[in-house]
N, C-alpha and C positions, 0 to 999 in steps of 0.2 A: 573941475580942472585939476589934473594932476599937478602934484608939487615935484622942481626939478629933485628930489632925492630918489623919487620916486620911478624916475625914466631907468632905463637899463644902460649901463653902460659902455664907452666901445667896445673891449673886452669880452663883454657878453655879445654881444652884435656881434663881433666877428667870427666867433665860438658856432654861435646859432649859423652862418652864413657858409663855412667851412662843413658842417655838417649836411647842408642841403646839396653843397656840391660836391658832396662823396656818396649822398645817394643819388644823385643824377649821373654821377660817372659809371655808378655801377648800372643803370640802365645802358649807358649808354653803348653803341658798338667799340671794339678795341680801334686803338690803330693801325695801321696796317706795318708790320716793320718793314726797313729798309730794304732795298732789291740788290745782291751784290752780285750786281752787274760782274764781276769778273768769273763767275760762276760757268760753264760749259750745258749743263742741264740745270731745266728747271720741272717741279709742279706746282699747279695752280691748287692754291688752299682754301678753304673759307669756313670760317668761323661767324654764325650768325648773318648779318647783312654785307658782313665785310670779306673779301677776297685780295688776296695777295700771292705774289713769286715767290717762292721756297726753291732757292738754291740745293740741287742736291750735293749730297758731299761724296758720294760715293758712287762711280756710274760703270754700269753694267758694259762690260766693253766685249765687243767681236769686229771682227778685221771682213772687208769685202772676203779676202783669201780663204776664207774659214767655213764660207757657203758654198757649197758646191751644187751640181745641178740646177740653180735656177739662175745662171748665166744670161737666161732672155732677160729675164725680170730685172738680176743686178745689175744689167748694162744700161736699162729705161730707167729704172731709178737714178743713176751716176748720172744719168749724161742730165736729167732734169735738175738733179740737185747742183751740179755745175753750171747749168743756165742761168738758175736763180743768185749763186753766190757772185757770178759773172755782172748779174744785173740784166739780164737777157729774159724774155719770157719765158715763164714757167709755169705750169700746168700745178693743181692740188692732187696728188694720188688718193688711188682707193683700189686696198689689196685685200683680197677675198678668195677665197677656198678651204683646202685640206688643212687640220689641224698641226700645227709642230712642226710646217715646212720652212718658215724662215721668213714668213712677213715681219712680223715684228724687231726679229735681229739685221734685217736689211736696214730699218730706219736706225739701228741703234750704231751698224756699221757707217752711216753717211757722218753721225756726230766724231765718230772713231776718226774715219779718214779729214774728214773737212773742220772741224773744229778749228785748226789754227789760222783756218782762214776765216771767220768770221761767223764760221754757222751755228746757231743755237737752238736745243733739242725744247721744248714744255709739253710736258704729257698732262692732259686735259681727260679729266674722268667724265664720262657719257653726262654723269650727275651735275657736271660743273657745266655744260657748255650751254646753259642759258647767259653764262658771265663771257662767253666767247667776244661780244661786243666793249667789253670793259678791260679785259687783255688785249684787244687791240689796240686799243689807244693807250695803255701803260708803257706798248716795244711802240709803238709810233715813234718817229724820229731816231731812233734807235739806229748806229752804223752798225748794228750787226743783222743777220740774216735766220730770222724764227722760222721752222718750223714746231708746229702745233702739230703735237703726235697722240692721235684717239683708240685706243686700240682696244679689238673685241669691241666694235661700237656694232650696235643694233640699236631699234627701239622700238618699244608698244606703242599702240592708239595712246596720243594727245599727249605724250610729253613732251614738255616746254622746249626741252632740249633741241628738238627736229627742228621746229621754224625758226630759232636760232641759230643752227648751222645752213640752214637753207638758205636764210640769210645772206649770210657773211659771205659763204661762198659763189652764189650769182642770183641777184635780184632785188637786193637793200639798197636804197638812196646812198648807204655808205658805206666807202672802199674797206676791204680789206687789209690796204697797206700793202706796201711795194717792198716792202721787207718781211714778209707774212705769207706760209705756205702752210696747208692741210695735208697732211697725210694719214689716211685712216685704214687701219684694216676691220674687217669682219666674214664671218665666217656666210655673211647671206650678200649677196650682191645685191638686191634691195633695201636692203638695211633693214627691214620691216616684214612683218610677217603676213604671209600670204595664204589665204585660207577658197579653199575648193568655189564656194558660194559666191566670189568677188567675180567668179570666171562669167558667173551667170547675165552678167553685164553687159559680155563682151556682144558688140553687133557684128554681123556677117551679113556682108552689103553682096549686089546680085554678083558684082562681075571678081566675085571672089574674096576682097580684101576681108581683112578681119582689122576691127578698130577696139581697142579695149577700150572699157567701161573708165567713167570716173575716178573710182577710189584703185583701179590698178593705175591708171595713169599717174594719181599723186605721189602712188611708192616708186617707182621707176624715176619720179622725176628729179629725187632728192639725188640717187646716184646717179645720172647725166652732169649733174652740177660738178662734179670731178671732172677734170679734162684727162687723167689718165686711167685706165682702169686694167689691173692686171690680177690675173686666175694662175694658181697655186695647186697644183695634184701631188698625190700622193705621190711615194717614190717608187718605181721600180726595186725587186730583190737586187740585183748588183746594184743600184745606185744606192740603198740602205747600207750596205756592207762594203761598199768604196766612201761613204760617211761613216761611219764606224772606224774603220781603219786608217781616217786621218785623226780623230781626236784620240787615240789610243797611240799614233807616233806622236802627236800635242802631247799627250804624258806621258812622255817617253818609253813605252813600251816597244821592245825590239821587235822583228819580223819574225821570229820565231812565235812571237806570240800572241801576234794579230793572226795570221795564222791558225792557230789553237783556236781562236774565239769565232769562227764562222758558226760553228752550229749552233754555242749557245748562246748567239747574238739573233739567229734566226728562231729560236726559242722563246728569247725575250718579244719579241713582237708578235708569235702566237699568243700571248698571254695577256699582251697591252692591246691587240687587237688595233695596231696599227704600225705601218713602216714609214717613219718622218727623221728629221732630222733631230727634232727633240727627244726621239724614243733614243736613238742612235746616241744621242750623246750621254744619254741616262745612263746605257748601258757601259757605254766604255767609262765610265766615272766606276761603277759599281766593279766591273771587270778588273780596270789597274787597282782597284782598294785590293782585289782580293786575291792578285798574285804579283803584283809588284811590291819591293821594297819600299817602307813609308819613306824612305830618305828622297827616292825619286818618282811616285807616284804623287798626282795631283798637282803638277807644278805649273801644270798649264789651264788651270780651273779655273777661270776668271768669272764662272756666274754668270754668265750670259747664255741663250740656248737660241738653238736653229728653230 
């Protein structure tokens, strides 16, 4: 039997107890920090097990007025994102086509215009949206109006990602949230890639029909789940060079020398091997550096692209 001289005492016991729980902490996952809420954009972060709202501090801004030519597109988009801020039913989009035509600055223009009314942007990386069910219930309750913006989304066989979006957006025991909207663009209308051999599947019954095979049915079924779904083309030569020569009056270069810049604006898209609205803005950025005055070129550059 030990003699009491011989016990440790509190000093030590606490010493020893303090050090078990500085190695449990560093196992353990961080805390998520605080969401502030007064924020306009968000993305979704995660570190380890743990994911959290990251308030951006700096958001990529462009104006509906600033997109030209997809007039079809920006009026389905306006009028759905005014349903939802309304309270009115609202459909999830999914925007797909041509490179650089202005999917992704369409969503960025809805936060531009609609933000003071309640609408908030979270851009959600392909990587992240197995956590899409646990960002729901974070804006749950929430009086403001999320959309969840996925952009450049695709994906290969068996990421986790897909049947968590499939999910959320129609067929999970649980809702989405009534404050909670998808909007994704991608460059494939399937989201998924589609290979010659899947076609092999497909049956061709007597009185004509053609039924595809299982595993096209699965990719097809992921974009059905979008209630809106809108295609993006390239642009026309004047319609490249009537975009051009609005962000080149954007930074304020006079008509004399939008003008000047026709041919080696039709130059620049031999080279880039495409006519979009992001080649177009590339160019007029490059253009005003290199014959406008620095005092007034670049003053309309906000970092956003078509």
């Amino acid at each position: 039997m030990s003699s009491p001289d011989s016990r440790p005492d509190l000093s030590s016991l606490i010493e020893r107890a303090d050090q078990v729980l500085r190695q449990l902490a560093a196992w353990l996952p961080p805390a998520p920090p605080p969401v502030d809420w007064s924020a306009h954009a968000f993305r979704w972060r995660r570190k380890g097990s743990t994911g959290w709202l990251e308030a951006v501090k700096h958001i990529s801004s462009i104006h509906k007025d600033d997109l030209l030519h997809i007039e079809r597109q920006r009026d389905i988009i306006d009028r759905n994102t005014r349903h939802f801020l309304q309270k009115k039913p609202a459909n999830n989009v999914l925007m797909t086509g041509a490179r650089g035509t202005g999917k992704s600055s369409l969503v960025k223009a809805m936060l531009a215009e609609y933000a003071p009314q309640g609408l908030r942007l979270v851009e959600m990386d392909k990587s992240d949206l197995a956590d899409l069910t646990d960002l729901v219930d974070i804006v749950a309750g929430r009086p403001e109006r999320f959309i969840i913006f996925c952009d450049d989304l695709s994906f290969e066989e068996g990421e986790a990602g897909y049947k968590a979006l499939k999910s959320v957006l129609d067929g999970s025991i649980a809702s989405a949230g009534e404050n909670v909207l998808i909007y994704a663009t991608s460059n494939r209308r399937h989201l998924m890639p589609e290979y010659m051999n899947e076609n092999l599947s497909t049956k061709h019954q007597p009185d004509g029909e053609i039924h595809p095979g299982e595993t096209v049915e699965e990719k097809i079924s992921l974009s059905e789940r979008f209630g809106i779904w809108l295609s993006f083309y390239p642009f026309r030569q004047d319609d490249y060079l009537d975009i051009v020569a609005h962000w080149l009056r954007e930074l304020g270069c006079p008509p004399e020398f939008i003008a000047e810049s026709r041919t080696e604006a039709l130059q620049w898209t031999l080279e880039r091997g495409s006519r979009s609205g992001r080649v177009a803005r590339h160019f007029a950025r490059d253009w005003a550096a290199r014959h406008m005055p620095a005092s007034t070129s670049g003053q309309a550059d906000s970092g956003a692209e078509q």
